[in-house]
N, C-alpha and C positions, 0 to 999 in steps of 0.2 A: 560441407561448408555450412556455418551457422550464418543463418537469415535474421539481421534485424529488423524490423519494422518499425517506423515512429507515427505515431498518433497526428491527425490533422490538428495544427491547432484552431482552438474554438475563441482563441482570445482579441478577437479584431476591434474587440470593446468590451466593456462589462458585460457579462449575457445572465439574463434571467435562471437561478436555481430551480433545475425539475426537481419536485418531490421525489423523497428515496421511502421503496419499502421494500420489508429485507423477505429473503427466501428462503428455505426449509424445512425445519430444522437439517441438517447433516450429522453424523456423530466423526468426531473426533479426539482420538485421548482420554474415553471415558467421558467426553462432556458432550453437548450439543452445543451447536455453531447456528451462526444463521449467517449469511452474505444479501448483500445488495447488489445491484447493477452499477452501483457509485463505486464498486472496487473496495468497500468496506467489510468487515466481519465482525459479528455481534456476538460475545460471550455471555450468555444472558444469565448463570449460576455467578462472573464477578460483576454484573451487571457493566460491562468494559467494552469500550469498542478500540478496535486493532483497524491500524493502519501503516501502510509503511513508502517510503521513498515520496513525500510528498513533492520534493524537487524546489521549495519554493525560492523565490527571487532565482530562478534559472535564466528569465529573459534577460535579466538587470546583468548578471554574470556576464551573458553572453553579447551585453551593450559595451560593456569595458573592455574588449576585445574589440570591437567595432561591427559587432554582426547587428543589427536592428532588429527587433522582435516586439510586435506589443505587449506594454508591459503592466499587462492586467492579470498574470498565468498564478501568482500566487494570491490574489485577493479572489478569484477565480476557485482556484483550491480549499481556501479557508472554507469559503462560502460554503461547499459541497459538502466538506466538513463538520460545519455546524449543523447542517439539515441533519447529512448522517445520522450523529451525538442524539439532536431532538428527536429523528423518527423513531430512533432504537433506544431514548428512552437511560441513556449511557449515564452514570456518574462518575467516569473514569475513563480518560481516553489513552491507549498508547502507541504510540509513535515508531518504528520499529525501526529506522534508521535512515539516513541521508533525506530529513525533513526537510533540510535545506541543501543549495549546490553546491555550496561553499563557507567555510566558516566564518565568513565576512558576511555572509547574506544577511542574517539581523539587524545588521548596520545599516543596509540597504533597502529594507521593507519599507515599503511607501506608507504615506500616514492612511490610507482607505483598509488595507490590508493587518496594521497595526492593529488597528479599533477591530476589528471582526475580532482578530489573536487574543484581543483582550477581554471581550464578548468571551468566546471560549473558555477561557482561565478563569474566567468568575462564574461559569454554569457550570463546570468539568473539572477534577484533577485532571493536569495533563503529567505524563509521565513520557521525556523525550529519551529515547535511549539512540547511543550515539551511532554514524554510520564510517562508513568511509568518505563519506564527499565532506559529512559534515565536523569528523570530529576534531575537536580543539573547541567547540561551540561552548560558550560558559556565559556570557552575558547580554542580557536583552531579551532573555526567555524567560515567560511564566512559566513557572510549573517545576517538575524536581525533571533533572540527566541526570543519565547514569551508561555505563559500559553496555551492562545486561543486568536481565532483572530474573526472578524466578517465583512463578504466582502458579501457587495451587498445584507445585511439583512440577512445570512447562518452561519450559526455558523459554525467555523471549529475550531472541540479539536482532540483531541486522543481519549477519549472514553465516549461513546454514554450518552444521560444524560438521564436516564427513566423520562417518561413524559413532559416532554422538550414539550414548543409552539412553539420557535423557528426553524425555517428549520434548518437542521444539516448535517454536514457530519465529519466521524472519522472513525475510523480506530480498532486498539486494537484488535477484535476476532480474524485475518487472516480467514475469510468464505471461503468455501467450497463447491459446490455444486457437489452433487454424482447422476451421472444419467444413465440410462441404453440403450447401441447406439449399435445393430445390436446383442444382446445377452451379451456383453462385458459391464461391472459393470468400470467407469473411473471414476476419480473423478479431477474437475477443478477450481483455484481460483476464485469465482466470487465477485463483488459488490452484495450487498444485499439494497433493495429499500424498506423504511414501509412509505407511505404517503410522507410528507417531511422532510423524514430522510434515509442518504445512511450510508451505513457500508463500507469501500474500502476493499477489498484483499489486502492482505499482499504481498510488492514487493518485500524483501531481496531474496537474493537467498538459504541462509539457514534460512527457516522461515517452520513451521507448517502450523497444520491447522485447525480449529472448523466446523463439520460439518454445512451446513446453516440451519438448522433448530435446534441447541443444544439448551438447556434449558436459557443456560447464555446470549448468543444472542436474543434470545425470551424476555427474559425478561431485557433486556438492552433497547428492542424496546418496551416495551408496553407503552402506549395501543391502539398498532397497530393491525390492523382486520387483515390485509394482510401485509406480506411479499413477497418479488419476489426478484429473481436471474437473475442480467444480467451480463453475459458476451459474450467474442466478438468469433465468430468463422464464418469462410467465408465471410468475410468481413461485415459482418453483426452483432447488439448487439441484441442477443437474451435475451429472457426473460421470466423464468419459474416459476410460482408459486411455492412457496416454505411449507410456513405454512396461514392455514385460520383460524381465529378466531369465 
């Protein structure tokens, strides 16, 4: 049985942005990568930063239904966002899909959360490529959509294309890797790595989670031998075997 987990939310108010600094380098696809603990990935040869499933206006989604959520979860996100972009130094941000919950979300972004979006778009190309929660999305966003894109011979979509020759990277599971640190069972966004092909973690701040080894993930990546989980902790990207074939 696949286990999901969902992230506490942190949004009971606006909460002050921890500085981000990223960890590695790691090699992937003939490049080097770098990650953060913000759930971000620095390509530092397109000078670009990757991100995916930002989730945002989720709570406002989930207010028109009648569930109540504080609804600071995407001005929250922005914020992370932008630190991200500035710490890594990024002229090019991209978005790898389901940035928003729903394709109405644009419409619903509060004015505190606009201004940061708009902040961005005048420091960053953003480059939204579309997901499944969010596509149909065409107006109220800076920046260029698109399907999928292809930089530097790497496929970037929202979600993983089994057996794919192309090098890839997308987004769509939000991974998880569950590990066990001094007796205590935690569980952490990570990237997930099969050959030349990455999964990103999911950055929204109300976003879930698929463990890194679920079935749906496995076979999103086959026919990968190997799996592996990197993310960043102590300044360092760690990297754990996950599933062997």
């Amino acid at each position: 049985m696949v286990r999901v987990s969902f992230a506490k939310s942190r949004v009971a108010g606006p909460q002050p942005v921890a500085p981000v600094s990223f960890a590695g380098p790691f090699a992937f696809a003939g490049h080097e990568w770098r990650i953060s603990e913000s759930r971000a990935v620095y390509w530092p040869a397109e000078s670009a930063l990757l991100v995916a499933d930002l989730h945002l206006e989720k709570a406002s989604w989930f207010a028109t239904r009648g569930a109540m959520l504080p609804p600071y979860d995407s001005r929250e996100t922005l914020e992370r966002l932008q630190a991200a972009a500035s710490a890594a130094g990024a002229r090019r941000i991209y978005c790898l899909g389901d940035s928003f919950h729903d394709a109405a979300g644009p419409e619903r972004i509060e004015p505190q959360a606009r201004a940061v979006l708009a902040q961005l778009a005048r420091a960053h190309d953003l480059v939204w490529i579309a997901g499944n929660h969010d596509a149909g999305v065409s107006d109220g966003l800076p920046g260029t959509i698109v399907p999928e894109l292809l930089v530097a011979g790497i496929a970037l979509r929202h979600e993983a294309e089994p057996a794919t020759r192309t090098p890839e990277i997308s987004g769509h599971f939000h991974p998880k890797l569950r590990i066990s640190v001094r007796g205590r069972h935690i569980s952490r966004p990570c990237a997930l790595v099969a050959g030349e092909r990455m999964i990103l973690p999911a950055f929204g701040t109300l976003t879930g989670g698929l463990e890194a080894d679920a079935p749906p993930i496995l076979a999103a990546l086959r026919p990968a031998r190997a799996v592996d989980a990197v993310l960043a902790a102590g300044g360092r990207a760690l990297r754990f075997p996950v599933w062997r074939g």
